[in-house]
Backbone as numpy.savetxt, mean C-alpha at the origin, in Angstrom:
# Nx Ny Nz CAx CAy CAz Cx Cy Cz
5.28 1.76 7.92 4.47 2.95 7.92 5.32 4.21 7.92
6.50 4.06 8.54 7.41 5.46 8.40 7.83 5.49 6.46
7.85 4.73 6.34 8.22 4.91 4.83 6.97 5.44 4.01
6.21 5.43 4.54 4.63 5.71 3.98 4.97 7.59 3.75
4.97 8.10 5.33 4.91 9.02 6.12 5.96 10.15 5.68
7.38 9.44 4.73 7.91 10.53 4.21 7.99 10.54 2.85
6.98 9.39 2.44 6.53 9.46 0.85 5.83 10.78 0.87
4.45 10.61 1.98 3.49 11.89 2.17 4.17 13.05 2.33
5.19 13.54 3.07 6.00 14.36 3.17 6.76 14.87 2.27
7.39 14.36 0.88 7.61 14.80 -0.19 6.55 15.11 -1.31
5.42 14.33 -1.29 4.19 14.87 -2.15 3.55 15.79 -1.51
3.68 16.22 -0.62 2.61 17.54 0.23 3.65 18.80 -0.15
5.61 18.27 0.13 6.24 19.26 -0.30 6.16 19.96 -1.90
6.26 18.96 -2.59 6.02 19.26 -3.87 4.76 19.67 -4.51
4.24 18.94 -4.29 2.85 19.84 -3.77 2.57 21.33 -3.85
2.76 21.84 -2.47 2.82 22.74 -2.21 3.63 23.67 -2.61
5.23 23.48 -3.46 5.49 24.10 -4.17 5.15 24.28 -5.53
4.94 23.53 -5.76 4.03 23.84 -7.50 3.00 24.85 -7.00
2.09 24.18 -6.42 0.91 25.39 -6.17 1.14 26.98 -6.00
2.28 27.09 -5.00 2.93 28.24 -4.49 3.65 28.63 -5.95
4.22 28.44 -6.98 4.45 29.14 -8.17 3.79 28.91 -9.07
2.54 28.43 -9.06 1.30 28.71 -9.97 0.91 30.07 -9.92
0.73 30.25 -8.71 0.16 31.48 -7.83 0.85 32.53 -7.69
2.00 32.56 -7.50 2.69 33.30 -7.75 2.70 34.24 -9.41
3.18 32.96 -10.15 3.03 33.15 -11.34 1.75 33.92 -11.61
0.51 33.32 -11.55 -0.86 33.97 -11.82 -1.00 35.17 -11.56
-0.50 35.37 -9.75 -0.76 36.92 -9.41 0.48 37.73 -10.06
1.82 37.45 -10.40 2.39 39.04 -10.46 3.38 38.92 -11.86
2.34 38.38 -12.71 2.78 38.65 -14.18 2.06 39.11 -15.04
2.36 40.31 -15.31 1.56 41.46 -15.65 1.35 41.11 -16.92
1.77 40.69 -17.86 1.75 40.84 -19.15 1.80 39.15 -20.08
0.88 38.84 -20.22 0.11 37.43 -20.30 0.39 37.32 -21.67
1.11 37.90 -22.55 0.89 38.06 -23.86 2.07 37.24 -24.59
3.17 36.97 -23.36 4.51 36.40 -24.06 3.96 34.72 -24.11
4.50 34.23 -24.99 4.51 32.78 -24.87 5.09 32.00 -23.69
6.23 32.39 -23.34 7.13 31.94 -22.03 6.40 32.20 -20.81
5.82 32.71 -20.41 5.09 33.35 -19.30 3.53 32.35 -19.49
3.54 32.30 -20.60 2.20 30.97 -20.58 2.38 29.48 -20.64
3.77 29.25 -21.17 4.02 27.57 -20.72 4.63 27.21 -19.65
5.20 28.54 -18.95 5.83 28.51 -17.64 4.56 28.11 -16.65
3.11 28.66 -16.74 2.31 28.86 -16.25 1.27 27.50 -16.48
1.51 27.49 -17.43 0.90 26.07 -18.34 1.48 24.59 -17.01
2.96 24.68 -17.43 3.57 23.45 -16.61 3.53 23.29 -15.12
3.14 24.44 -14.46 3.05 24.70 -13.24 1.67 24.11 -12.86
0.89 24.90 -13.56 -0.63 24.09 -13.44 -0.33 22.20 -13.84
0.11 21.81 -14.38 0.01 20.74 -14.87 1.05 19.74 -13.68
1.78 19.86 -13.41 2.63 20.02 -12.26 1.82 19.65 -10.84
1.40 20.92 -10.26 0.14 21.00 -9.64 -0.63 19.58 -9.11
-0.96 19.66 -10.51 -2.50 18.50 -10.62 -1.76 16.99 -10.33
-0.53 17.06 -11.22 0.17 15.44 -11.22 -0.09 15.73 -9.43
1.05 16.10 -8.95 1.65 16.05 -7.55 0.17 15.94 -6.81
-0.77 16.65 -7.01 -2.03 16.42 -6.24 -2.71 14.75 -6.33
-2.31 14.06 -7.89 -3.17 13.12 -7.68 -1.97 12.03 -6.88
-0.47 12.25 -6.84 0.11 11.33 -6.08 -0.24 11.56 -4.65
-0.74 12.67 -4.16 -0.66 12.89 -3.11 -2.02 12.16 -2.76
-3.00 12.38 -3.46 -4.73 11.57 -3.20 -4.15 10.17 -3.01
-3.37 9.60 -3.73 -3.28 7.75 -3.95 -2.50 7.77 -3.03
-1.79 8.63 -2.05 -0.69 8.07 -0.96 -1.73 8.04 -0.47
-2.55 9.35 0.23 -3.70 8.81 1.28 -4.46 7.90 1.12
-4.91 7.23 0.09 -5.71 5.97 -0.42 -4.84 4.87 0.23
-3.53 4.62 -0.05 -3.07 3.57 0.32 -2.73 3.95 1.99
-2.75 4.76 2.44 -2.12 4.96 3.95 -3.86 4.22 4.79
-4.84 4.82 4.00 -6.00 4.04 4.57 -6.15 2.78 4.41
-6.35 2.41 3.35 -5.91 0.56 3.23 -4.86 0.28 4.03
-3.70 0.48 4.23 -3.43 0.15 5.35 -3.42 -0.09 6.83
-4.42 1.49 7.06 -5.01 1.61 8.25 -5.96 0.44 8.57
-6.63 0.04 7.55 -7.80 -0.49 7.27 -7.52 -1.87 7.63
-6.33 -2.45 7.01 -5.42 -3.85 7.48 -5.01 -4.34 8.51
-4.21 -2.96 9.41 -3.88 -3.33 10.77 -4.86 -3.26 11.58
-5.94 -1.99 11.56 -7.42 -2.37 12.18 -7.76 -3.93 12.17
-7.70 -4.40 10.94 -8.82 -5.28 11.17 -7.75 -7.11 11.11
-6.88 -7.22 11.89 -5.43 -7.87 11.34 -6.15 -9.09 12.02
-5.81 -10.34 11.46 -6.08 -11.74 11.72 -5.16 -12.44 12.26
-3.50 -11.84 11.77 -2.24 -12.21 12.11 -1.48 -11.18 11.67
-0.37 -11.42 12.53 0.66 -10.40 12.41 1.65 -10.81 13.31
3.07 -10.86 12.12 3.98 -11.35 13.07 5.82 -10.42 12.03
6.46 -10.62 12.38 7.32 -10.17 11.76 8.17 -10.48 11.00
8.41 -10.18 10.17 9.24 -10.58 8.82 10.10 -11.14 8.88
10.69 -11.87 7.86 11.72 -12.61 8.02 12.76 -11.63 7.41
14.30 -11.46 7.49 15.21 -10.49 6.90 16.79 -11.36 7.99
17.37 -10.58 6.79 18.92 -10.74 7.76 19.96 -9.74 7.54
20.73 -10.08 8.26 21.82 -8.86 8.24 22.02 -7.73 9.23
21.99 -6.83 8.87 21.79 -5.09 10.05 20.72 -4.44 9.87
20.31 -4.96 9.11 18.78 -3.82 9.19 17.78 -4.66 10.60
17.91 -5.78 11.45 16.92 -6.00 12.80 17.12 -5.37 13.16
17.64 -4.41 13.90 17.67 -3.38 14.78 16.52 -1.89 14.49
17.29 -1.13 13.12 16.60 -0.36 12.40 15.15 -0.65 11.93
15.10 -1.74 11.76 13.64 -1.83 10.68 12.83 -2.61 11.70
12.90 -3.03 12.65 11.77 -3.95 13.51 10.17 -3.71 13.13
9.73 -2.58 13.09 8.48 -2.18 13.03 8.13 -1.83 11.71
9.23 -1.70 10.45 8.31 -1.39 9.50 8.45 -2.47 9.16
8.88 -4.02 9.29 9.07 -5.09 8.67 8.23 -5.92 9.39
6.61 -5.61 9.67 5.42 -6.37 10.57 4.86 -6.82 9.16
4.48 -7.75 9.13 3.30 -8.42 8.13 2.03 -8.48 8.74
0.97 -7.83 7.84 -0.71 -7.75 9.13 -1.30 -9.10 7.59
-2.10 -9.54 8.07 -3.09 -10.61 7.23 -4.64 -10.16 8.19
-5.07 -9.62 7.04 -6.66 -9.44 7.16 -7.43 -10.00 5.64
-8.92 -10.16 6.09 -9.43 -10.13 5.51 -9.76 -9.44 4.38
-9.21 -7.70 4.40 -9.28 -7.31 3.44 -7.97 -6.69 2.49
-6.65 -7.43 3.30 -5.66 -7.76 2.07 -4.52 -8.14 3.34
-3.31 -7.82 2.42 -1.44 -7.91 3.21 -1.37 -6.77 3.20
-0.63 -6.35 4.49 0.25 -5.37 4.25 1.57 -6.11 4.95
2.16 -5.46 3.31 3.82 -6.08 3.68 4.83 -4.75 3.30
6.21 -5.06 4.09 7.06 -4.41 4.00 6.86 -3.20 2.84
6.68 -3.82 1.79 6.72 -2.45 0.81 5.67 -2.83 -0.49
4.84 -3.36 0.34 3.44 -3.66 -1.04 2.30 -3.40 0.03
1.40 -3.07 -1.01 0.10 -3.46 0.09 -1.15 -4.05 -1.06
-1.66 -5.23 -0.70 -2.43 -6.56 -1.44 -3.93 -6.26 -1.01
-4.92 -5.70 -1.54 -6.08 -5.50 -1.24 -6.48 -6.65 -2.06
-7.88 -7.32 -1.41 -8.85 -8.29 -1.60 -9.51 -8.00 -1.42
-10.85 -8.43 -2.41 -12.14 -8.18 -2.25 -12.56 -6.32 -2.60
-11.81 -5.85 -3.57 -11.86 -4.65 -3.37 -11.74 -4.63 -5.19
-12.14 -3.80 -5.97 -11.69 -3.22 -7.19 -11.75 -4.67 -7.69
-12.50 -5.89 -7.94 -12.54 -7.19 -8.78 -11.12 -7.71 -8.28
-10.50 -7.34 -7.45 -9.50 -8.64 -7.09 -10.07 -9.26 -6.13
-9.67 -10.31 -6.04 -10.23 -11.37 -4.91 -9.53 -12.40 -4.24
-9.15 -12.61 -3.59 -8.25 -14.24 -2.62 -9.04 -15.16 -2.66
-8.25 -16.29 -3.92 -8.84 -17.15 -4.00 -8.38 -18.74 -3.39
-7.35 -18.77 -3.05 -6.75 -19.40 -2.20 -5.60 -19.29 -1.28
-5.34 -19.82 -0.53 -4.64 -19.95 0.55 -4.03 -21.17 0.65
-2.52 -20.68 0.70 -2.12 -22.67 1.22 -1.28 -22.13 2.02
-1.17 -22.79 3.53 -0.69 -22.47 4.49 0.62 -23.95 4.48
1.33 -23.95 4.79 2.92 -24.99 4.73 3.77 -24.81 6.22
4.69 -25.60 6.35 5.30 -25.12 7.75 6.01 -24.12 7.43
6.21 -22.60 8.29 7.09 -22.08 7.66 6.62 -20.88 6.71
5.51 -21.10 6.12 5.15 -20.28 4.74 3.67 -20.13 4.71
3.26 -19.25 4.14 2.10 -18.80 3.55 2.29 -18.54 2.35
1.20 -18.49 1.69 1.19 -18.58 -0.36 -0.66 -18.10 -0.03
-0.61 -16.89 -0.80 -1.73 -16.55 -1.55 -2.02 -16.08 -2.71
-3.24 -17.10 -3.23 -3.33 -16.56 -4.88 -4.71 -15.68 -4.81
-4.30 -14.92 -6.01 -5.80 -13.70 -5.76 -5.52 -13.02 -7.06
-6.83 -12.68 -6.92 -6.23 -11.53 -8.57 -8.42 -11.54 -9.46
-7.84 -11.32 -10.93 -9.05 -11.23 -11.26 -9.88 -12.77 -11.99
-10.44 -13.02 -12.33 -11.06 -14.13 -12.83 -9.88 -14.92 -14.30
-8.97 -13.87 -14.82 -8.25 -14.45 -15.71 -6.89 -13.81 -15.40
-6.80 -13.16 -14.30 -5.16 -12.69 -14.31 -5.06 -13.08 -12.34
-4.23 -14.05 -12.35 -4.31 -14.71 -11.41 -2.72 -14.37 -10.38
-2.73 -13.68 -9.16 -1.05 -14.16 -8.80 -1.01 -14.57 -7.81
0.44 -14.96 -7.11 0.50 -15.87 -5.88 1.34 -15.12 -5.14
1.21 -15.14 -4.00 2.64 -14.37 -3.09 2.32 -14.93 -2.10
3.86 -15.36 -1.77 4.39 -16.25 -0.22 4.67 -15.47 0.25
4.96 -15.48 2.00 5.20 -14.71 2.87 5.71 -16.01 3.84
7.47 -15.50 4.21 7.76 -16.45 5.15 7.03 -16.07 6.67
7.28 -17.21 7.28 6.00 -16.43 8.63 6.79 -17.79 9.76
7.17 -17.07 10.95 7.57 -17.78 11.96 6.51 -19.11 12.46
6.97 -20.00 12.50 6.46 -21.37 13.19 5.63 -21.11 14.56
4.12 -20.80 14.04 3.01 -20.42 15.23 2.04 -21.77 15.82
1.39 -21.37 16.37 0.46 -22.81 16.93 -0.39 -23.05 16.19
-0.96 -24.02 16.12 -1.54 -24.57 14.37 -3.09 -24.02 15.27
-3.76 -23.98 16.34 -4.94 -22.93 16.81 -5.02 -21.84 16.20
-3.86 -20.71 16.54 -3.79 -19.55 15.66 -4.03 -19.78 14.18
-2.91 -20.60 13.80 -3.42 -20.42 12.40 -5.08 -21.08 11.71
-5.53 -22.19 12.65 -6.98 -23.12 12.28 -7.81 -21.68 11.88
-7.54 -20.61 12.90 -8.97 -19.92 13.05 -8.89 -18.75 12.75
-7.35 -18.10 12.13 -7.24 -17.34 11.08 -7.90 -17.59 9.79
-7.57 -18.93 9.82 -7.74 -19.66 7.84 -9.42 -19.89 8.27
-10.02 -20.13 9.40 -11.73 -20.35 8.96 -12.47 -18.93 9.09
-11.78 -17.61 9.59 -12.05 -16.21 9.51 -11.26 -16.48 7.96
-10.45 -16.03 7.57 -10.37 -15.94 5.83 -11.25 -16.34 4.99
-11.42 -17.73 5.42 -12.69 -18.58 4.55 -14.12 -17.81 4.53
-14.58 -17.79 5.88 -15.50 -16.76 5.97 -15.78 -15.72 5.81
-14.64 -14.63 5.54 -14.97 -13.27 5.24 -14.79 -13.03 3.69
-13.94 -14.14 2.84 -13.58 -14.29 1.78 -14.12 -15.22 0.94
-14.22 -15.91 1.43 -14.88 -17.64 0.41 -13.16 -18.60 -0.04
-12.18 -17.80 0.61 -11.28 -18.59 -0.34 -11.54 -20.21 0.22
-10.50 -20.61 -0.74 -10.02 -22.00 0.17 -8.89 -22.30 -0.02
-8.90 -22.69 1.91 -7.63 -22.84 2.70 -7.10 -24.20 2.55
-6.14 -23.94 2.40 -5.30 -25.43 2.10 -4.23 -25.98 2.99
-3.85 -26.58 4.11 -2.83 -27.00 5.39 -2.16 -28.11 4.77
-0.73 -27.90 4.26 -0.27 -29.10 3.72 0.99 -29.31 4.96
């Protein structure tokens, strides 16, 4: 989520500077008649609008995420090695809800926009979910620490139930 947080922080900056020399521009250029003074003005507006709609889709995804850890079925922490355990502990949480993953640096909505989770196969060790649309289908594993097969029974019959997938325990 901190990586989220200074994505937002460079699109609000940029942002806000485009806007601030739109405006600028608009108010104190007297003489509208040069060409340069209108594509300067042109790209600024255009500028503007991009940076505004990255800035709408960060907050879109900062809520789906919100939306994930609210409503989390499991959550445990990533697998990684090296020097980043120390640094990264908290942005490297995996949440599993019903209405997608949020992982390290993706976030997997289900049941939302015609994608859907259509299965689940749970393994020792691993998770694998396939989801997608009726003809474009994908799978993503997630290594996941060795939990009590309770936790996982009644995660996978909440999935089943809020989803329809089917769960698979090999």
């Amino acid at each position: 989520m901190a990586r989220m947080k200074r994505k937002e922080k460079l699109l609000f900056l940029g942002l806000f500077l485009c806007f601030f020399g739109f405006l600028s521009s608009f108010f104190f250029l007297q003489n509208w008649q040069r060409l340069g003074e209108q594509v300067l003005l042109g790209f600024l507006f255009l500028g503007t609008l991009l940076f505004l709609y990255f800035f709408l889709h960060t907050l879109q995804e900062k809520k789906s995420a919100k939306v994930i850890i609210e409503n989390a079925l499991l959550s445990f922490q990533a697998a990684y090695s090296g020097e980043e355990e120390e640094k990264n502990q908290e942005k490297n949480r995996i949440f599993i809800s019903s209405f997608g993953l949020l992982l390290p640096d993706e976030i997997i909505q289900f049941n939302q926009k015609e994608i859907w989770l259509r299965h689940v196969i749970i393994k020792e060790g691993t998770m694998a979910f396939v989801y997608g649309r009726e003809n474009q289908l994908k799978k993503t594993k997630v290594l996941c620490p060795l939990m009590c097969q309770e936790a996982l029974t009644e995660m996978a019959q909440q999935l089943h139930f809020d989803t329809g997938a089917k769960i698979t325990f090999l």
